[in-house]
C-alpha positions, 0 to 999 in steps of 0.5 A: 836294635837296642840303644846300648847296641848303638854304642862301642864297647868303649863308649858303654865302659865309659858311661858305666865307669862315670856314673858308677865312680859319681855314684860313689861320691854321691852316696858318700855324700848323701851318709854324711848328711843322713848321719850328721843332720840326725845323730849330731844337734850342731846338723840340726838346723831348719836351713838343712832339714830340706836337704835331709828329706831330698837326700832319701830320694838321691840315695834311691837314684844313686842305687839305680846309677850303680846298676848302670847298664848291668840291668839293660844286659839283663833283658827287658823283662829281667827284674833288675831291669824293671826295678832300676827303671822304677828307682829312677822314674821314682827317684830322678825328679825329686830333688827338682820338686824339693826344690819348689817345695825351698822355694815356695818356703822363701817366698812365704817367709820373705813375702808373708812372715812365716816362722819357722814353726809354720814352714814346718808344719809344712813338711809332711805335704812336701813329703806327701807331693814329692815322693808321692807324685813319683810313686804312683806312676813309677809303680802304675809302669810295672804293669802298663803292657801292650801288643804293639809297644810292648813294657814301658820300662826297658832299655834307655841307653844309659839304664833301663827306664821308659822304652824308647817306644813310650819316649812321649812319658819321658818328658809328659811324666818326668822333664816336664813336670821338672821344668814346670817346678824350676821355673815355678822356682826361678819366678820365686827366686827372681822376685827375691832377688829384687829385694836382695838387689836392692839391699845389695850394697848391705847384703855382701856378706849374704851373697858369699857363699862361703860366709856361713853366716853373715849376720851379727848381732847388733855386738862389737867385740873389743879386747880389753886388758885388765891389770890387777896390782896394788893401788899404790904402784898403779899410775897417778891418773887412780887418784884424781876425782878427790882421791877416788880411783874413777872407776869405783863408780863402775863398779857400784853395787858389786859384791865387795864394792860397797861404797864405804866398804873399802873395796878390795883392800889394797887392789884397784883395777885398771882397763885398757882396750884395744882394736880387736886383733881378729879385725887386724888380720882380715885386711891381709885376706883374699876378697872371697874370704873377707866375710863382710857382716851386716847386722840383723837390724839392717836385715829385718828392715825388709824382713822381720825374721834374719832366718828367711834370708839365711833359708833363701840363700841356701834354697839358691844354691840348691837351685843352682844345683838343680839347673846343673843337673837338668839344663845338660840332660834336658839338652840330650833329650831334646836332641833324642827327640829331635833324633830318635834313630841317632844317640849323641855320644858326647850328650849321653857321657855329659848326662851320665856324668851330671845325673848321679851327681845330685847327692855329691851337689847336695852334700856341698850345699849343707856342707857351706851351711854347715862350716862351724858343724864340721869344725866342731865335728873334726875337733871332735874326731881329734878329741880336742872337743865333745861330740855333740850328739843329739840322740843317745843309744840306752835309756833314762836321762841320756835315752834315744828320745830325742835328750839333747846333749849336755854340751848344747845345754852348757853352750847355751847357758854360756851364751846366756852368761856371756850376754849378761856381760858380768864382771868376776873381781879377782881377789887375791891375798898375796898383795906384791905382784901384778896381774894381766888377764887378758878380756873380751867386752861384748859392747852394743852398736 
């Protein structure tokens, strides 16, 4: 009898509804990473390019989900069926070795100083082993036949993959070789994790995942008021020093500043600062969206590259992700096993539900890495901003080879200008009027 006979009408519309429906989410989310993280520069960052890669492999698994039991109700020997149990034979345990690939990339970057320009020469292995491992015995299982079992791949209760005859491969070929990577992962991520806890006071901000990016600069930023007038209707305190204005000194060596020159005929300037209003409302915030900062002098005292605990906090959460998939579905195994002759209807929904959901769970990561992407990306959609497109369609300057886009460039050249910290003197002709400008001072701690 076959395992899909096992179940009530009922329960099989609930298992084909469920991984369809999470299918769905999962392949709206695997679009969104595929399209952003290659078309648009802010995507575009080495903490992603990991998730990219293991998104082919959860839009193959998605593909066979939405098959769902229509390739068992073809027959065993039906291409559909064959073909779904490739897909998922090829595609299920992907994102587990990804997984190991994320993980071995923290512990050579926290453990032995990999730049990111090493952990990508790495890529092209990861995507040899990853996919690799998987086709060779999904393809060898199109051929495999015997007299006494028959094919390998045929009905499975929620698809078609290895036939319940061949159950031994199920776990000899695929959960235990994920289980091997996940605790090779977990190993990793615990030795991590003693540096983390002993840094866990400084490392708040790390550990929320909601903080994008919990590192600063080593910069304080202070609002400053500027006020442009005549110097005779600026206070009294302009002429101490002997009847020189106290921040002439300042701005020595200005154009126009020159000391002899007079200055800026009859103008002088006065600067106030003030608490920076951005730090007078995070007291009024939830304690999860208080984002607590540490400076990357703090973070380079366990490891010289601020990255590496950027790209190790995203390869946890990837991992979490991971353990929510295979602890459930590895549970219905088991009990399929400890059981052959019975199915546990409850087991089976929670793994219908669980499985097609890698690609939503992996779309969730990059979106938490991803927070100021997606705000420029909305901005953008509203034509409140400008796509930032990485790669554009024609040729010459603007050619599909990789040019990035203008906009990178100019945010990039304003960064530059703002580190500069410069000072743009106002001249004006008209000599009766006062002017505020409100400024922001970036100073070193």
């Amino acid at each position: 009898m076959d395992p899909i006979d096992r179940l009530t009408i009922g329960q099989t519309n609930a298992l084909m509804i469920t991984e369809r429906f999470v299918s769905v989410l999962s392949i709206l989310g695997i679009l969104f990473i595929l399209v952003t993280f290659y078309f648009l520069s802010s995507f575009n960052k080495p903490i992603n390019r990991l998730v990219f890669y293991a998104s082919f492999g959860n839009l193959g698994m998605n593909i066979a989900c939405l098959i769902s039991e229509d390739g068992i109700k073809a027959g065993e020997l039906s291409s559909l069926c064959q073909f779904q149990a490739f897909l998922i034979q090829m595609f299920l345990g992907v994102d587990a070795f990804w997984s190991c690939c994320m993980a071995w990339n923290v512990y050579l970057a926290f453990f032995h100083k990999y730049t990111d320009r090493q952990l990508r020469s790495l890529d092209k292995w990861y995507l040899l082993g990853c996919y690799g491992a998987s086709f060779v015995p999904a393809l060898t299982f199109l051929f495999v036949s015997t007299k006494g079992r028959g094919k390998i791949y045929g009905p499975a209760v929620l698809w078609c993959w290895i036939d319940s005859d061949w159950d031994y491969l199920r776990i000899a070929l695929l959960y235990g070789i994920v289980w091997v990577a996940i605790i090779f992962a977990f190993a990793i991520y615990i030795r991590a994790g003693r540096v983390i806890y002993k840094r866990r006071d400084k490392l708040k901000g790390f550990l929320n995942p909601l903080n994008e990016n919990p590192f600063t600069t080593g910069v304080v930023t202070t609002e400053i008021e500027v006020t442009i007038g005549p110097a005779d209707e600026l206070s009294p305190s302009s002429d101490k020093n002997n009847g020189r204005n106290p921040f002439d000194k300042t701005f020595e060596g200005l154009p126009g500043m020159e000391e002899g020159s007079g200055g800026p005929d009859p103008y002088t300037v006065e600067i106030g600062v003030g608490e920076n209003p951005r730090n007078q409302k995070s007291g009024s915030k939830p304690e999860i969206f208080q984002m607590r900062s540490i400076t990357r002098e703090e973070a380079i005292k366990e490891n010289p590259n601020p990255g590496a605990w950027l790209y190790a906090r995203v390869a946890f959460l990837f991992f979490i992700s991971m353990l929510i998939i295979w602890i459930p579905s590895s549970a219905n195994r088991v009990y399929s096993l400890a059981h052959p002759d019975r199915i546990n209807f409850p087991l089976n929904y929670v793994s219908a539900l669980v499985l097609p959901m890698q690609g939503f769970l992996n779309a969730i990561v990059y979106l938490l890495t991803s927070q100021t992407a997606c705000r420029e990306l909305v901005n953008a959609l509203r034509g409140r901003g400008t796509m930032p497109w990485r790669r554009r369609v024609g040729k010459g300057r603007g050619g599909f080879m990789g040019m990035q886009n203008r906009r990178g460039r100019k945010a990039s050249e304003s960064s530059i200008g703002d580190r500069r910290k410069s000072f743009h003197m106002l001249q004006s002709r008209a000599g009766t009027s006062e002017v505020s400008v409100p400024m922001v001072a970036h100073t070193a701690n």
